[in-house]
PDB file with one MODEL, atoms N, CA, C and O in Angstrom:
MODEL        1
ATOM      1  N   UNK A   1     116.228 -37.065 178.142  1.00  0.00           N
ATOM      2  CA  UNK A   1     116.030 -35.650 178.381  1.00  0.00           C
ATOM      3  C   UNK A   1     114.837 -35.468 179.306  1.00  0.00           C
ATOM      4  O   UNK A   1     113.752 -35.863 178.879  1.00  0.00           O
ATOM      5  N   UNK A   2     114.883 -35.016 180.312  1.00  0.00           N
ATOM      6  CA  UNK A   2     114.324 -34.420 181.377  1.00  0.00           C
ATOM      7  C   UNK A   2     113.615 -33.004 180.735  1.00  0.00           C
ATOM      8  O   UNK A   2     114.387 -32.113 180.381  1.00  0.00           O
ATOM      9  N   UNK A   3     112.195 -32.807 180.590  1.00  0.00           N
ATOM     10  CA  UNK A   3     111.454 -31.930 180.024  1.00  0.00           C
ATOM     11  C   UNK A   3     111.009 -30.808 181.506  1.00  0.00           C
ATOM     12  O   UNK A   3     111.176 -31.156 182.675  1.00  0.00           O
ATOM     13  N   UNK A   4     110.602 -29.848 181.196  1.00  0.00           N
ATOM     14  CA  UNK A   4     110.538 -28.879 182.227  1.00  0.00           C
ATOM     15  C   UNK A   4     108.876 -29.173 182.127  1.00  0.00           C
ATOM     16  O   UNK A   4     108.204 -29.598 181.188  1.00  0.00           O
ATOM     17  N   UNK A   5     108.490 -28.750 183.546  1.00  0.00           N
ATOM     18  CA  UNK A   5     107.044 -28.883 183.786  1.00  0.00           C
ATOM     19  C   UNK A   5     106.621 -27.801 183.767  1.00  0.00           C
ATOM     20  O   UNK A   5     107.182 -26.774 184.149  1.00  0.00           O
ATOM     21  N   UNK A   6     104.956 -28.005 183.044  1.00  0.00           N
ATOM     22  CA  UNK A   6     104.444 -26.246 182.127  1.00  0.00           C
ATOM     23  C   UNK A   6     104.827 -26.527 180.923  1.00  0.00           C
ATOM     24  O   UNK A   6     104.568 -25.490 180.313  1.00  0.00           O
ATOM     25  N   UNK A   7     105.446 -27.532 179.911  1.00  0.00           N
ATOM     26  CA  UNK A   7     105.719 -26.996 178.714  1.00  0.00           C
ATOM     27  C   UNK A   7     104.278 -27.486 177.881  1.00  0.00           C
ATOM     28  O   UNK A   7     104.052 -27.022 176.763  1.00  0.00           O
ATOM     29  N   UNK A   8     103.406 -28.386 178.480  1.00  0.00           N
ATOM     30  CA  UNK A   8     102.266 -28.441 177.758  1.00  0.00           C
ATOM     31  C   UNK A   8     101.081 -27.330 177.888  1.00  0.00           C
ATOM     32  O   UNK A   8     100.046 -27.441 177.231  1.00  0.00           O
ATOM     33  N   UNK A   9     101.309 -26.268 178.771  1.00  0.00           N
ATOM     34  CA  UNK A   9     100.385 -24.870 179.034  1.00  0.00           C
ATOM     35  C   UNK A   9     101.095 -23.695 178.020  1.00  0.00           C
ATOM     36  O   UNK A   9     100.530 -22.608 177.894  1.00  0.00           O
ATOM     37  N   UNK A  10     102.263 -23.962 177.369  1.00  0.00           N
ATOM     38  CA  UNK A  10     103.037 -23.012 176.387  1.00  0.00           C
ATOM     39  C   UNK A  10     102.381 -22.807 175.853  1.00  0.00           C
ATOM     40  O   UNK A  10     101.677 -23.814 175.777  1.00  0.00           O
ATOM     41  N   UNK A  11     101.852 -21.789 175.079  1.00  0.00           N
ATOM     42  CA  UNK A  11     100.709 -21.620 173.817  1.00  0.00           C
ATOM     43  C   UNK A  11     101.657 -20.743 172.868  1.00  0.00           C
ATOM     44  O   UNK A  11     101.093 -20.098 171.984  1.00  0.00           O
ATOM     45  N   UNK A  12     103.060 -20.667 172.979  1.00  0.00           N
ATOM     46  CA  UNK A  12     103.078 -19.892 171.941  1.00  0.00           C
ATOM     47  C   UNK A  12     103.830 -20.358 170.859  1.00  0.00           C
ATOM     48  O   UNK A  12     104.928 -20.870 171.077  1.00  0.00           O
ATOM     49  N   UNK A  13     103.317 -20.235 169.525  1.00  0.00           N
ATOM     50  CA  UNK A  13     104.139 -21.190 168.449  1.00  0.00           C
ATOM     51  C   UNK A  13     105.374 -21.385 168.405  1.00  0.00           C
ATOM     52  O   UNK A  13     106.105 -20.485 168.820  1.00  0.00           O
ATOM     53  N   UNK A  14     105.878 -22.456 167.956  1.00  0.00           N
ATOM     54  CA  UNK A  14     107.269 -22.643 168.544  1.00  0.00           C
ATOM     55  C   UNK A  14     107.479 -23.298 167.287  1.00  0.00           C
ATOM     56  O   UNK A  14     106.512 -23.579 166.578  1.00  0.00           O
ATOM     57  N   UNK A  15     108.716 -23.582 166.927  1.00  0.00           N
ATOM     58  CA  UNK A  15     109.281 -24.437 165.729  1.00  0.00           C
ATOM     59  C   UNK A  15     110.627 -24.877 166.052  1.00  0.00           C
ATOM     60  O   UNK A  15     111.423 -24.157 166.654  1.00  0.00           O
ATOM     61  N   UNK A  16     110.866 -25.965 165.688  1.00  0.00           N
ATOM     62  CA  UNK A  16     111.630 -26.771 166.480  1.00  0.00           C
ATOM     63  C   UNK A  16     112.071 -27.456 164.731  1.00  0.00           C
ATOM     64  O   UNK A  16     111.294 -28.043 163.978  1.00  0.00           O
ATOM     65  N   UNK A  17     113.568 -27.127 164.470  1.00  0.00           N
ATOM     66  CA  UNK A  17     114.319 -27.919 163.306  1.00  0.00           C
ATOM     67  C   UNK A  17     115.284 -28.355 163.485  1.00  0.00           C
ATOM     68  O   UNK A  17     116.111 -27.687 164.105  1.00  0.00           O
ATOM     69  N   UNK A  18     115.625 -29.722 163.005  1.00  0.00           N
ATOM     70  CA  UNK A  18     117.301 -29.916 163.316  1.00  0.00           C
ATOM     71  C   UNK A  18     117.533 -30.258 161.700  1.00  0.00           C
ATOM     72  O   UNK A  18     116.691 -30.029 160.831  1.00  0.00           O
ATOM     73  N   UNK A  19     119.024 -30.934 161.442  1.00  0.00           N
ATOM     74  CA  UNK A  19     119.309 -30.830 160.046  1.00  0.00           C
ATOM     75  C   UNK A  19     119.299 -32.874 159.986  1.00  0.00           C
ATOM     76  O   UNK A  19     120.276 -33.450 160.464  1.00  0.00           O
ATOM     77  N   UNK A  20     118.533 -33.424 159.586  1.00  0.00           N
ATOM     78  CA  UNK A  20     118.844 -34.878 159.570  1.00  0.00           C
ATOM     79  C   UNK A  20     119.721 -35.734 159.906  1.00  0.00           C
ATOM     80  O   UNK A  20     119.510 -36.942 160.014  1.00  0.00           O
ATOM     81  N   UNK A  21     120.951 -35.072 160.129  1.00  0.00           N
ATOM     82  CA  UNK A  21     122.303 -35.534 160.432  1.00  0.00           C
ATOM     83  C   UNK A  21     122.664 -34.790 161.736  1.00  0.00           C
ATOM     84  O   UNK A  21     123.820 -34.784 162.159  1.00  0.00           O
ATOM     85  N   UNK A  22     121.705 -34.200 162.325  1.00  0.00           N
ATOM     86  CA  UNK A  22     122.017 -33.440 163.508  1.00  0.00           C
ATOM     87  C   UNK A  22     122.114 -34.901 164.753  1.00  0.00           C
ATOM     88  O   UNK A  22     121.695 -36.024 164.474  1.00  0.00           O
ATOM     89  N   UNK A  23     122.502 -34.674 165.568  1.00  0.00           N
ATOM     90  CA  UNK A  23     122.907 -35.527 167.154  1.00  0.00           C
ATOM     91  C   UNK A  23     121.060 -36.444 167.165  1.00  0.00           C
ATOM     92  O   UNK A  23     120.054 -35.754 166.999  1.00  0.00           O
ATOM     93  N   UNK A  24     120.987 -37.538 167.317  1.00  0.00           N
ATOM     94  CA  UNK A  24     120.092 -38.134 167.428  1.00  0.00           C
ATOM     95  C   UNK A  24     118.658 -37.658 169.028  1.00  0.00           C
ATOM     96  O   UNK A  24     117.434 -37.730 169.133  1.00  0.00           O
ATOM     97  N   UNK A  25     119.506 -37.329 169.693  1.00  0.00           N
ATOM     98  CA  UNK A  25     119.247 -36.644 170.943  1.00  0.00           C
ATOM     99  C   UNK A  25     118.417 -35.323 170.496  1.00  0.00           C
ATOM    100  O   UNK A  25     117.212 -35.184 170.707  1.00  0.00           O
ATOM    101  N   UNK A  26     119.376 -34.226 169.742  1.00  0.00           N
ATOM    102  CA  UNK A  26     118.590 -33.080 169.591  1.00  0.00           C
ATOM    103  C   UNK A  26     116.942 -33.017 168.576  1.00  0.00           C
ATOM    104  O   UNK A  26     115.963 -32.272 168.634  1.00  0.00           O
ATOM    105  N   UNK A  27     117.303 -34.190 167.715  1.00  0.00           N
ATOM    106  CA  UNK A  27     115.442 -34.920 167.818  1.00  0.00           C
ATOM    107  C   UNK A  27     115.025 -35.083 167.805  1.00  0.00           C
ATOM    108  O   UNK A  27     114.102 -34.781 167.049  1.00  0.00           O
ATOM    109  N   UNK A  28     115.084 -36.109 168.959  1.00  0.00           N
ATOM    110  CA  UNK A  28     114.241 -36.760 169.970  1.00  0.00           C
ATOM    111  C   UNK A  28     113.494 -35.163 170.486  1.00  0.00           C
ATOM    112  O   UNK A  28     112.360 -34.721 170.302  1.00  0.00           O
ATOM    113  N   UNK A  29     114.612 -34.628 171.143  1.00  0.00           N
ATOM    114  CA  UNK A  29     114.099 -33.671 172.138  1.00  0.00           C
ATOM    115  C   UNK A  29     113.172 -32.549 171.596  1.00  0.00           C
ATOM    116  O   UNK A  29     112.303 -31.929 172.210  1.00  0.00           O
ATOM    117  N   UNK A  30     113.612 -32.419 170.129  1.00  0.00           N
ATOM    118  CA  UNK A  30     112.299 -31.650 169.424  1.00  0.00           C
ATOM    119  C   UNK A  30     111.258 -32.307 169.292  1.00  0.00           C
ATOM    120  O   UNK A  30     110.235 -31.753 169.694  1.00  0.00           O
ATOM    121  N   UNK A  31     111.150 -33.491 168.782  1.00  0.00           N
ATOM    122  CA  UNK A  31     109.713 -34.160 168.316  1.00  0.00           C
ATOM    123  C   UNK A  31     109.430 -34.178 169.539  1.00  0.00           C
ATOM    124  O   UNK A  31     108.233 -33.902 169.621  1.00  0.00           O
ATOM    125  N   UNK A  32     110.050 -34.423 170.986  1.00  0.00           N
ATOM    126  CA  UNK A  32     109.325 -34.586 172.384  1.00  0.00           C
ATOM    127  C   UNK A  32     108.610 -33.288 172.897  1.00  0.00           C
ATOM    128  O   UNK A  32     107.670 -33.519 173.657  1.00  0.00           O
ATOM    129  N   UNK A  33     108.928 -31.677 172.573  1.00  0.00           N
ATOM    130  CA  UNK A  33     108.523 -30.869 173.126  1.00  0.00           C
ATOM    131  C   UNK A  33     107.805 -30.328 171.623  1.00  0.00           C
ATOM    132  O   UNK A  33     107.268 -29.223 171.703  1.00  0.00           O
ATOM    133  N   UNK A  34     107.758 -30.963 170.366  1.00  0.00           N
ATOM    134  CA  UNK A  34     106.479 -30.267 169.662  1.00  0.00           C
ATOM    135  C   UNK A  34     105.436 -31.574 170.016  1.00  0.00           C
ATOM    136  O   UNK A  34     104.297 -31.428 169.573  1.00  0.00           O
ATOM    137  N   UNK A  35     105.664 -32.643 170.653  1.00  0.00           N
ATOM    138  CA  UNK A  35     104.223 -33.484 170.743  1.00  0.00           C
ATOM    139  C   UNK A  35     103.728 -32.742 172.361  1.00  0.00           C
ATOM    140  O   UNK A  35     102.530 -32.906 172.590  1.00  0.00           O
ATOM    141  N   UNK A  36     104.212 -32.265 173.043  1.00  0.00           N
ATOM    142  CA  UNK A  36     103.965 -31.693 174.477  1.00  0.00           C
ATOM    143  C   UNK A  36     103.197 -30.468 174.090  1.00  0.00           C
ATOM    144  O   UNK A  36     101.976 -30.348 174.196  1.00  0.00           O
ATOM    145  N   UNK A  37     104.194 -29.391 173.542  1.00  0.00           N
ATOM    146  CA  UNK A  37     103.568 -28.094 173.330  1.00  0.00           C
ATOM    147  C   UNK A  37     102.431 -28.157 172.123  1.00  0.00           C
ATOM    148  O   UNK A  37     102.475 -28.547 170.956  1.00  0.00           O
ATOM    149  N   UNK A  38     101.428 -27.606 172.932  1.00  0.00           N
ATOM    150  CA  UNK A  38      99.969 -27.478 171.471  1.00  0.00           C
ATOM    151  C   UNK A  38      99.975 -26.818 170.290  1.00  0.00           C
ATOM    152  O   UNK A  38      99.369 -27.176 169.280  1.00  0.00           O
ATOM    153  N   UNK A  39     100.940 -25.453 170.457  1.00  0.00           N
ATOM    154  CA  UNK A  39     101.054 -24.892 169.013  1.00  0.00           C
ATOM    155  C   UNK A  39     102.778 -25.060 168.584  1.00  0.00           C
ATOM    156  O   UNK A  39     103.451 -24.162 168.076  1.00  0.00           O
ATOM    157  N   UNK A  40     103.243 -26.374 168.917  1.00  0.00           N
ATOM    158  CA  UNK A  40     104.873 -26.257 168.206  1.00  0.00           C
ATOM    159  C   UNK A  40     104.381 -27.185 166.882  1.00  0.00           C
ATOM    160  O   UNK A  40     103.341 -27.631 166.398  1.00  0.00           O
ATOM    161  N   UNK A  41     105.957 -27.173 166.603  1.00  0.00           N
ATOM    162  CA  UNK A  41     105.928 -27.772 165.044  1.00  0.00           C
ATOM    163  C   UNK A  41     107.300 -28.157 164.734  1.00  0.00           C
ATOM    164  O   UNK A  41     108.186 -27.323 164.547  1.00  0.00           O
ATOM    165  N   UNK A  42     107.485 -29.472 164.675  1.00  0.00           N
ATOM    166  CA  UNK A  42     109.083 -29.974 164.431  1.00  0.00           C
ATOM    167  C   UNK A  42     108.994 -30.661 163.217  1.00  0.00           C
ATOM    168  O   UNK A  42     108.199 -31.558 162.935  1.00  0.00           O
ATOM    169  N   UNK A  43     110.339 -29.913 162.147  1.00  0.00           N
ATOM    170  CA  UNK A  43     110.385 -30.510 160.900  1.00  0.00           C
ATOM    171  C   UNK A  43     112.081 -31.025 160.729  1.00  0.00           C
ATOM    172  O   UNK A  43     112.863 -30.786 161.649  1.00  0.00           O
ATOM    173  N   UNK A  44     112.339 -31.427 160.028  1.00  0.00           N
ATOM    174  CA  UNK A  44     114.079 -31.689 159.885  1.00  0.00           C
ATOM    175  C   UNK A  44     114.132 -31.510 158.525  1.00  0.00           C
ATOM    176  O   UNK A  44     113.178 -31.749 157.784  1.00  0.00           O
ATOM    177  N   UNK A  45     115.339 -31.048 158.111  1.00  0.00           N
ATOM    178  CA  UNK A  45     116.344 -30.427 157.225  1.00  0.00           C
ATOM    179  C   UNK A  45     116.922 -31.714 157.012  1.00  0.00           C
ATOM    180  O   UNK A  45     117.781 -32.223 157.733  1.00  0.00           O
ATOM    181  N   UNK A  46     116.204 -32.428 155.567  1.00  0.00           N
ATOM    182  CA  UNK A  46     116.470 -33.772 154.727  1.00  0.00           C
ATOM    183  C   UNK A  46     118.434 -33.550 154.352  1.00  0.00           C
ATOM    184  O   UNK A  46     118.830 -32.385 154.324  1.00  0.00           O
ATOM    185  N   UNK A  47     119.346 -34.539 154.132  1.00  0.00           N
ATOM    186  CA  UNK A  47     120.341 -34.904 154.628  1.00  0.00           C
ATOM    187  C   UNK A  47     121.553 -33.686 154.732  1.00  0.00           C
ATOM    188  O   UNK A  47     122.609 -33.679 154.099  1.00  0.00           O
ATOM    189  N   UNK A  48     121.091 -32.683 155.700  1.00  0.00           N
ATOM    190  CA  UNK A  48     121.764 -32.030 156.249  1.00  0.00           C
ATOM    191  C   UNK A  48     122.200 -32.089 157.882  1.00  0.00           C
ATOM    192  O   UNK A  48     121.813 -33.016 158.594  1.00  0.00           O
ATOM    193  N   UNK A  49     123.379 -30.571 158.594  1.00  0.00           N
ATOM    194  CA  UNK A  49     124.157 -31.761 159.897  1.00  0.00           C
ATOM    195  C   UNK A  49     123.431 -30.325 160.749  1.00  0.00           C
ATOM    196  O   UNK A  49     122.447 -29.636 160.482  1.00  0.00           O
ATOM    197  N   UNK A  50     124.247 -30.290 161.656  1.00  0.00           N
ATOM    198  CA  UNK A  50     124.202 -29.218 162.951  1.00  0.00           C
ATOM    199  C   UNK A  50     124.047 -27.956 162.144  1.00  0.00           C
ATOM    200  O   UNK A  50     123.096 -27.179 162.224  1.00  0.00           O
ATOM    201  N   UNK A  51     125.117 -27.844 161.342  1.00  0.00           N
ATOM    202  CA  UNK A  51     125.597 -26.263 160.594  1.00  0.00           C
ATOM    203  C   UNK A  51     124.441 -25.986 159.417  1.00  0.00           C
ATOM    204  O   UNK A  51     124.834 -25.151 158.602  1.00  0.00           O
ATOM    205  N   UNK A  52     123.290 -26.431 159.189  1.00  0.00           N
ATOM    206  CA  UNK A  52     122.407 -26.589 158.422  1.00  0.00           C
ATOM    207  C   UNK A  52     121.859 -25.271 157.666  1.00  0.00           C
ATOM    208  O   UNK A  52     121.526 -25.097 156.493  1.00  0.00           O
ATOM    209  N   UNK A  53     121.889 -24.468 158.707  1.00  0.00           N
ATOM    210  CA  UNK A  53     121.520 -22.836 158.689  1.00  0.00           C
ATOM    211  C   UNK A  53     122.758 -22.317 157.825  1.00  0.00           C
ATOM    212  O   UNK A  53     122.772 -21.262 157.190  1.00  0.00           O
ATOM    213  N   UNK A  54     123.508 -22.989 157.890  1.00  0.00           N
ATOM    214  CA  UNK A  54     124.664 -22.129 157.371  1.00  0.00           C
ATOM    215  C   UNK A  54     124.472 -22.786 155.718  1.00  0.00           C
ATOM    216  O   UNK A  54     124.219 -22.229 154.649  1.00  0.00           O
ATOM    217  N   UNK A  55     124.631 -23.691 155.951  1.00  0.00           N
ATOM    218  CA  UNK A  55     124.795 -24.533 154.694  1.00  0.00           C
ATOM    219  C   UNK A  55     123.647 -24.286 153.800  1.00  0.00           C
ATOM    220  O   UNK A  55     123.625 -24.087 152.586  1.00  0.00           O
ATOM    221  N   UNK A  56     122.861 -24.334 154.523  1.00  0.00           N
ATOM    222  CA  UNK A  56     121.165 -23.503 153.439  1.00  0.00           C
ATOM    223  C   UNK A  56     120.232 -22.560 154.021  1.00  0.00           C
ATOM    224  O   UNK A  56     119.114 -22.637 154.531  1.00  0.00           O
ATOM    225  N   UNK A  57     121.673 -20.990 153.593  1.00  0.00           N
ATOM    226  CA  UNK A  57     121.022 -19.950 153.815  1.00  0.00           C
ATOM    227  C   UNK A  57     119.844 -19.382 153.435  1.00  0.00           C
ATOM    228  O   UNK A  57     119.017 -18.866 154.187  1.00  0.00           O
ATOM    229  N   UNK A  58     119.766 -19.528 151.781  1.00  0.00           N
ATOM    230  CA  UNK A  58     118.147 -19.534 151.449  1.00  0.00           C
ATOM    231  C   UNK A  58     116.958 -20.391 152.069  1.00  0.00           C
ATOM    232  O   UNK A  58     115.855 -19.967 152.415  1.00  0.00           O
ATOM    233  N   UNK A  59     117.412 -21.627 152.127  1.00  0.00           N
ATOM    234  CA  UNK A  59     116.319 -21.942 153.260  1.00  0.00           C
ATOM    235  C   UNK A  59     115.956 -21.901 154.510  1.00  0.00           C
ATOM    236  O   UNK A  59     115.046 -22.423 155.154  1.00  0.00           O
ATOM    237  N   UNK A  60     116.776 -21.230 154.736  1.00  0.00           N
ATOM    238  CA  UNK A  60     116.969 -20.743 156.402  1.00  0.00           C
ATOM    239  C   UNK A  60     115.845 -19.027 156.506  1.00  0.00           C
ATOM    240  O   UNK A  60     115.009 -18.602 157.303  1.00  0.00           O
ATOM    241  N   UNK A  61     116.265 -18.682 155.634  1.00  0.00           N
ATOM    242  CA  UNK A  61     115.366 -17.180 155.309  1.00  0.00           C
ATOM    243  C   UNK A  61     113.960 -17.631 154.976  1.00  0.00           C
ATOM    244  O   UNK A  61     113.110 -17.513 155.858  1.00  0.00           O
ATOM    245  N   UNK A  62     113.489 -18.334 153.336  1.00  0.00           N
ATOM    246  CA  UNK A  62     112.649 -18.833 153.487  1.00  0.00           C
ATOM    247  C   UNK A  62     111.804 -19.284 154.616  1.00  0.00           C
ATOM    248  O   UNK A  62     110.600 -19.048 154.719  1.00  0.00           O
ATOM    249  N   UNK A  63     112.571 -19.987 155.503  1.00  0.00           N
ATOM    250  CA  UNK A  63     111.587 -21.336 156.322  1.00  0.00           C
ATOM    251  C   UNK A  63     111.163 -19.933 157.332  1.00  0.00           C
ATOM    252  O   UNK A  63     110.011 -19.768 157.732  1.00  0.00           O
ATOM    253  N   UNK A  64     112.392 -18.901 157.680  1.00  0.00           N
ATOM    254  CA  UNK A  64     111.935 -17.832 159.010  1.00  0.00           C
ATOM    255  C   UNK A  64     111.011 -16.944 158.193  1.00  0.00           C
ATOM    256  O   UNK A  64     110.231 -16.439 158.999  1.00  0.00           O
ATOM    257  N   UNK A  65     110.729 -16.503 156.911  1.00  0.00           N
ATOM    258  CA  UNK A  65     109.629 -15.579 156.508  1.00  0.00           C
ATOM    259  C   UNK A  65     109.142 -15.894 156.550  1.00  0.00           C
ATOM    260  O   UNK A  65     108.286 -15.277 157.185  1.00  0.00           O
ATOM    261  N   UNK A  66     108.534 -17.724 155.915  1.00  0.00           N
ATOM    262  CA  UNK A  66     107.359 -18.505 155.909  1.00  0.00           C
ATOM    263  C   UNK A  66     106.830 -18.386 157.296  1.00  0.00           C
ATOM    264  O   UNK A  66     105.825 -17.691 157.443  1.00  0.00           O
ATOM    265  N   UNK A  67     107.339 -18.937 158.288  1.00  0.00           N
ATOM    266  CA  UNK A  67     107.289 -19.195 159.770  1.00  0.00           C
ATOM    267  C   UNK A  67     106.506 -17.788 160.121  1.00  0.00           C
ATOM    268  O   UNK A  67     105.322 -17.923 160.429  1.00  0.00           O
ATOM    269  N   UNK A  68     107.110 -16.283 160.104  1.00  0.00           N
ATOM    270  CA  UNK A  68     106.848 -15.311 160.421  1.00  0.00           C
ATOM    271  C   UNK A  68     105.642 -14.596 159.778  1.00  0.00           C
ATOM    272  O   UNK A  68     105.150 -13.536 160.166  1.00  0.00           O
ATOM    273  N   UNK A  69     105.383 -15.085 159.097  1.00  0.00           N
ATOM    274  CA  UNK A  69     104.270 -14.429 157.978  1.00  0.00           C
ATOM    275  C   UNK A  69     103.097 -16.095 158.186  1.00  0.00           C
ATOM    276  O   UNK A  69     101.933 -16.050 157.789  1.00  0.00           O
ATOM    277  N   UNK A  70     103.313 -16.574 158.427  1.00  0.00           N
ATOM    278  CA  UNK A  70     102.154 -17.630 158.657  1.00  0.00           C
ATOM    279  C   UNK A  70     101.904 -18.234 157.431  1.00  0.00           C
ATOM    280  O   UNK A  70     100.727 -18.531 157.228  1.00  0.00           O
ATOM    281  N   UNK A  71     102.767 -18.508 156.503  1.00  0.00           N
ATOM    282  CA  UNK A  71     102.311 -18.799 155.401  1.00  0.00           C
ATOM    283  C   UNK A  71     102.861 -20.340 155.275  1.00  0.00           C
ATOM    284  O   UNK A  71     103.062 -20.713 154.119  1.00  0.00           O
ATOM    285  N   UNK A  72     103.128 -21.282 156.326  1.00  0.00           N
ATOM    286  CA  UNK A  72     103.639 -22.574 156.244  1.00  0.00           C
ATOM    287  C   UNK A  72     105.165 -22.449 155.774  1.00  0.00           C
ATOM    288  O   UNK A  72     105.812 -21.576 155.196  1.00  0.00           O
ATOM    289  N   UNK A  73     105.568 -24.286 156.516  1.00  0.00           N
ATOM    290  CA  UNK A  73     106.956 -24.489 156.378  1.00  0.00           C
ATOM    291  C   UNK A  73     107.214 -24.610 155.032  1.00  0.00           C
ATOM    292  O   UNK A  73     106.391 -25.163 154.302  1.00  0.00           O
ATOM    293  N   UNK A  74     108.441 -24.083 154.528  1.00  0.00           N
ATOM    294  CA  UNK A  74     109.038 -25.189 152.776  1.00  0.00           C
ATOM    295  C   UNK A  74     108.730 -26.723 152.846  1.00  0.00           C
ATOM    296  O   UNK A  74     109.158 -27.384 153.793  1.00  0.00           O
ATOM    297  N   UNK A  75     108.151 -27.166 152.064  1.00  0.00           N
ATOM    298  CA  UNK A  75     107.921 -28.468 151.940  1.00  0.00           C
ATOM    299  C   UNK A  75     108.975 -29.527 152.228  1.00  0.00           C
ATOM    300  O   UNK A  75     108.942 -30.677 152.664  1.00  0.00           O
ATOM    301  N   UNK A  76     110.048 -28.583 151.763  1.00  0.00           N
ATOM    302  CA  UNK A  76     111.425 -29.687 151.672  1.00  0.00           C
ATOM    303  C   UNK A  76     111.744 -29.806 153.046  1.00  0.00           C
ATOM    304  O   UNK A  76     112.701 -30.579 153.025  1.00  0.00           O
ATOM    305  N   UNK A  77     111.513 -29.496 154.289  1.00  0.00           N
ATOM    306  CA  UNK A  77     110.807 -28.847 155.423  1.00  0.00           C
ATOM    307  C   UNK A  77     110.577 -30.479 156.217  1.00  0.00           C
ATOM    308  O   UNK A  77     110.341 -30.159 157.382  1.00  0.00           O
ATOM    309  N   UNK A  78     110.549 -31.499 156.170  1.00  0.00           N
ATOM    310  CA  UNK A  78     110.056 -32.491 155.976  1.00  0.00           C
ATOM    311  C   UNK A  78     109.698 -32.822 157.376  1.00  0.00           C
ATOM    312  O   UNK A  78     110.699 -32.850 158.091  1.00  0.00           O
ATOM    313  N   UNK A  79     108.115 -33.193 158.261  1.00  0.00           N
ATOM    314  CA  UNK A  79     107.622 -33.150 159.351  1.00  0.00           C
ATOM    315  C   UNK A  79     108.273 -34.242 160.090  1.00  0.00           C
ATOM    316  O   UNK A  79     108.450 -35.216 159.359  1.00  0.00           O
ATOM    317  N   UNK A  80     108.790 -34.448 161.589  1.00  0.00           N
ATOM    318  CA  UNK A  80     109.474 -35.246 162.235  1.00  0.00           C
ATOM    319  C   UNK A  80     108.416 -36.444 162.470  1.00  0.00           C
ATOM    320  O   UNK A  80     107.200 -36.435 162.658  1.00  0.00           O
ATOM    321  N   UNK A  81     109.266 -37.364 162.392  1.00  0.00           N
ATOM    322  CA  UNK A  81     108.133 -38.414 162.632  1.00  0.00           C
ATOM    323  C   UNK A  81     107.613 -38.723 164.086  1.00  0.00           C
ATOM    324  O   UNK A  81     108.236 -38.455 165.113  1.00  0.00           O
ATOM    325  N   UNK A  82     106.454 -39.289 164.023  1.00  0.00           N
ATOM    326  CA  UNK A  82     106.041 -38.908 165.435  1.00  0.00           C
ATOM    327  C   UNK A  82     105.525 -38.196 166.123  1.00  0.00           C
ATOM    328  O   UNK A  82     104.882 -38.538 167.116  1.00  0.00           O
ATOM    329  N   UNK A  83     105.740 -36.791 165.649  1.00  0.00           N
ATOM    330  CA  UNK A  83     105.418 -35.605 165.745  1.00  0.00           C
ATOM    331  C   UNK A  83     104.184 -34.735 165.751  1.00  0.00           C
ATOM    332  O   UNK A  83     104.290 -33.515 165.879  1.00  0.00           O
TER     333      UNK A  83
ENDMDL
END
């Protein structure tokens, strides 16, 4: 993956999730643009796929109030390695 230039001057929080079982590619490409960007944050969704949001609607609400209210990710939330 070819990253766009400027994404390390981004300052604005970003969150970056895939579901553990998501495409190996999609990430890579998160843990690559939350180690670039200064205020991102990439976690993965423990053995869930693409449809993850769907599949765990409560944690999908959770993780966006937490996120939106500044009050940290769900633990179950689990930080990408590398990251």
């Amino acid at each position: 993956m070819t990253l766009p230039e400027g994404m390390d001057k981004v300052m604005t929080p970003t969150l970056f999730v895939a579901g553990e079982r998501e495409a190996k590619e999609t990430t890579a490409s998160n843990r690559k643009l939350a180690v670039l960007m200064p205020n991102a944050s990439c976690r993965i969704a423990p053995k869930l796929s693409h449809g993850w949001l769907a599949q765990e609607q409560n944690l999908h609400i959770e993780m966006v109030k937490a996120w939106t209210e500044d009050k940290g990710i769900p633990a179950v939330l689990e930080k990408c390695p590398g990251a």
